[in-house]
N, C-alpha and C positions, 0 to 999 in steps of 0.2 A: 455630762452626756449620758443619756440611757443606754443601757445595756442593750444589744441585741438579744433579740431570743435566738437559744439555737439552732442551727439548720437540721432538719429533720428528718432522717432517713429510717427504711425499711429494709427488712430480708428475706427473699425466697428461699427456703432450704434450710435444712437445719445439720447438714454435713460439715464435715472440716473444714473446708473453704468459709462455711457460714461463721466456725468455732474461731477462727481468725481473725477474721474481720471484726467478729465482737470483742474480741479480747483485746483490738489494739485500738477498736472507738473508744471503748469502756477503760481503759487503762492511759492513752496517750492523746486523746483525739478529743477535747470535751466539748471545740466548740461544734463539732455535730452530735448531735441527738440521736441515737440508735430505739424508737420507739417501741418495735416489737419485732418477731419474727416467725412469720408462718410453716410451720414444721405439719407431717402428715403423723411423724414418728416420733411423741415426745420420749418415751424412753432413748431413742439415738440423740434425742436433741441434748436430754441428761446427762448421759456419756460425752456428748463434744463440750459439757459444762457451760450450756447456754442461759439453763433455768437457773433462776432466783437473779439472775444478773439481767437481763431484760426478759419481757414479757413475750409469752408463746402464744402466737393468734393459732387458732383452729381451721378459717377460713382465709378467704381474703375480703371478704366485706368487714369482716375485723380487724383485719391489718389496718385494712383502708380507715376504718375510725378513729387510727393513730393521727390522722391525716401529714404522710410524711410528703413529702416535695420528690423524692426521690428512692427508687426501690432499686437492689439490684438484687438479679438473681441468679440464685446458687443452688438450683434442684434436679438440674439435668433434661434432656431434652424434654420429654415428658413435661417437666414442670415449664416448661419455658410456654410448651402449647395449652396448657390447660390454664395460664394466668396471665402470659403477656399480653393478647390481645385486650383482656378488661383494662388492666394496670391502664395501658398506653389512651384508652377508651377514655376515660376516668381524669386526661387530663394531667399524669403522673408519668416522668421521666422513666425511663425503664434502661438501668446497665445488664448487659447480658452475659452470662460467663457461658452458657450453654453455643455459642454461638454457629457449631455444626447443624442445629437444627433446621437454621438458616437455609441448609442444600433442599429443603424440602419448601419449593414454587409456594405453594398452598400457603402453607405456613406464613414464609416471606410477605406475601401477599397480604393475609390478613392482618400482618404487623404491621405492615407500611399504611393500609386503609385505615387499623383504627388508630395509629398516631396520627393521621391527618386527622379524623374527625375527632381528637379530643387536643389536637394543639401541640402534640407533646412530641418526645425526641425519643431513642430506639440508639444507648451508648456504646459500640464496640469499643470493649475496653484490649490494648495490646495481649493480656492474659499472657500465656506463658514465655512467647517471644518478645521480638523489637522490631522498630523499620516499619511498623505501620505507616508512620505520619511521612515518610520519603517514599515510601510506595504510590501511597495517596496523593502526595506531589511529582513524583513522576509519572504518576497518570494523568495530570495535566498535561507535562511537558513531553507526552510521548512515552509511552510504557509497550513495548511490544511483544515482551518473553517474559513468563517467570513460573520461575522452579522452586519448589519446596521439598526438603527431603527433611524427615522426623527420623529418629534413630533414637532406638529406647534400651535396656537392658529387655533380658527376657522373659524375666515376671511382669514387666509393666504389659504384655501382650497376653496374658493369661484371662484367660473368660470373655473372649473377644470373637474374635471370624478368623482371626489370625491362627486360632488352636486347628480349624478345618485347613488352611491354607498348609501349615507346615504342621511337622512333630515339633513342638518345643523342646520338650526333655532333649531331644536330639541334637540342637543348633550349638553348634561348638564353635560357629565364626559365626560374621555380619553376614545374614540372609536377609533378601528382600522377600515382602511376608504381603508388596501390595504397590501396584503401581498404575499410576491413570488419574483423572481429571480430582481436581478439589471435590467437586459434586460429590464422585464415587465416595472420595476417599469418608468426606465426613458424613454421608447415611452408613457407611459399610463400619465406621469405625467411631461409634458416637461420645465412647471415651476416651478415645486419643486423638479424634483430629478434628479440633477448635480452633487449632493453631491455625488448619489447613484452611478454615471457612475463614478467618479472619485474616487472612494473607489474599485470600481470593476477592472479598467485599473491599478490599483497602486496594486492589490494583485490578486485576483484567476479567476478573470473574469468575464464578465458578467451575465454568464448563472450559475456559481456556486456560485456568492457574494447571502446571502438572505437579504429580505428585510423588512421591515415591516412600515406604514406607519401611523400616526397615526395624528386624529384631537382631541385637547385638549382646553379646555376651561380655564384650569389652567396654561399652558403652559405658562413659562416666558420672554419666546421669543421661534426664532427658534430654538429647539433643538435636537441636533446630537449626538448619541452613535454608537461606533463602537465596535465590542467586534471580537477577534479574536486569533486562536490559531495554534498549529501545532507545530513540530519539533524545532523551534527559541523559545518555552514559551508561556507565554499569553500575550495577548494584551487589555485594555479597555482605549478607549478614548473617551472625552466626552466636548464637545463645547455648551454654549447657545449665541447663536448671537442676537443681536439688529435689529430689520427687520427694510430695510430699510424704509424712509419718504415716505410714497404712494405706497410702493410697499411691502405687506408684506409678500411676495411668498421666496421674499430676504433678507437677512442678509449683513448687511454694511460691513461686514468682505469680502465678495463675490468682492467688491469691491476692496478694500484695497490688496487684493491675487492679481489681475488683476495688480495694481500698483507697488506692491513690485517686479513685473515679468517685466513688465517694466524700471523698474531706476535697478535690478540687477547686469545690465554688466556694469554699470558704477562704483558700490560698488567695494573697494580698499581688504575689506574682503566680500565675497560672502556666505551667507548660505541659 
């Protein structure tokens, strides 16, 4: 029997999230193909020890020459708008880690038009939390409420909207730093609430998911409650993630979601 070729994937971003993901295709994962990676920054891309281990596109017409099947991306809102609509255009699967950019109609919109006219799909991967796939199911069976509350140490709110909201140096208990619709939360908070846009697209939507945001001194890492009801019962789920090395906006799990979305279509059983 011949060998498969193997399945072939891309990367937007050449940050720690990106550093991750190749580290664990290139080390554990062979039957996907990691072909290149489009970084703006190769020096950060040398630092996250991307170079000489797969190849660094310049562009994305050069990505695209790797011809992978499947791109996810890891560049933050920004990058999500300056490349998703081609990617999906083009015909190519797009995983999104940026998924707050999502609160922005425009955006939404020209993602959903150019994956209809190139065929292709637009992946919300769970990223730092869980409970997508029973949100998404009980929004069939009747979803009528749902609440999300984030709750981070105090440096993961540093260089945010959050430093205008409160004094940090300051907060010596759990303060709320942000309260109101998914929408607000992820324009107003484009490195902490991915969570929030992706609890919001998996159940009632943005403008009716609520939210609440909170900076915590005790906080044992990133932590995530979802609490949610309606016609299907109740829901409460709840995640504390390991913020990533250097980046404590994120949760390692953020990563790891991006991955598993990745090697899935190669899995003999898929869940």
């Amino acid at each position: 029997m011949e060998n498969k070729p193997p399945y072939t994937v891309a990367l937007i971003g050449g940050g720690a999230i990106a550093h991750v993901i190749a580290r664990e295709l290139i080390t554990h994962h062979t039957r996907v193909h990691l072909a290149g990676v489009l970084v703006h920054d190769p020096a950060k891309a040398r630092e996250c020890k991307l170079a000489g281990n797969v190849p660094l596109a310049s562009s994305l017409p050069e990505l695209l020459s790797y011809n992978p099947v499947l791109i996810a991306e890891c560049a933050g809102h920004s990058g999500l708008a300056e490349y998703g609509a081609a990617v999906l255009a083009n015909g190519i699967d797009l995983v999104v880690a940026s998924v707050g950019a999502l609160a922005d109609p425009e955006l939404e919109r020209s993602l959903r038009v150019a994956a209809e006219s190139g065929g292709s799909h637009l992946h919300i991967p769970s990223g730092a939390v869980g409970g997508l796939d029973a949100l998404a199911s009980a929004k069939l069976g009747g979803l009528a409420r749902v609440h999300y509350i984030g709750r981070k140490p105090v440096d993961a709110w540093r260089g945010t909207r959050a430093e205008a909201a409160v004094d940090l140096d300051a907060v010596t208990q759990a303060t709320v730093i942000f309260e109101g619709s998914a929408r607000e939360a992820a324009l107003q908070f484009p490195q902490n609430a991915n969570v929030a846009a992706a609890i919001a697209l998996s159940g009632v939507g943005f403008d009716a998911t609520r939210v609440q945001l909170i900076a915590d001194p005790q906080a044992r890492g990133n932590e995530h409650l979802i609490e949610a009801e309606g016609a299907f019962g109740r829901l409460t789920f709840s995640v504390v993630g390991t913020p990533m090395a250097g980046n404590p906006k994120t949760s390692n799990l953020a990563a790891y979601s991006l991955l598993r979305a990745l090697i899935s279509p190669v899995e003999t059983i898929q869940i």
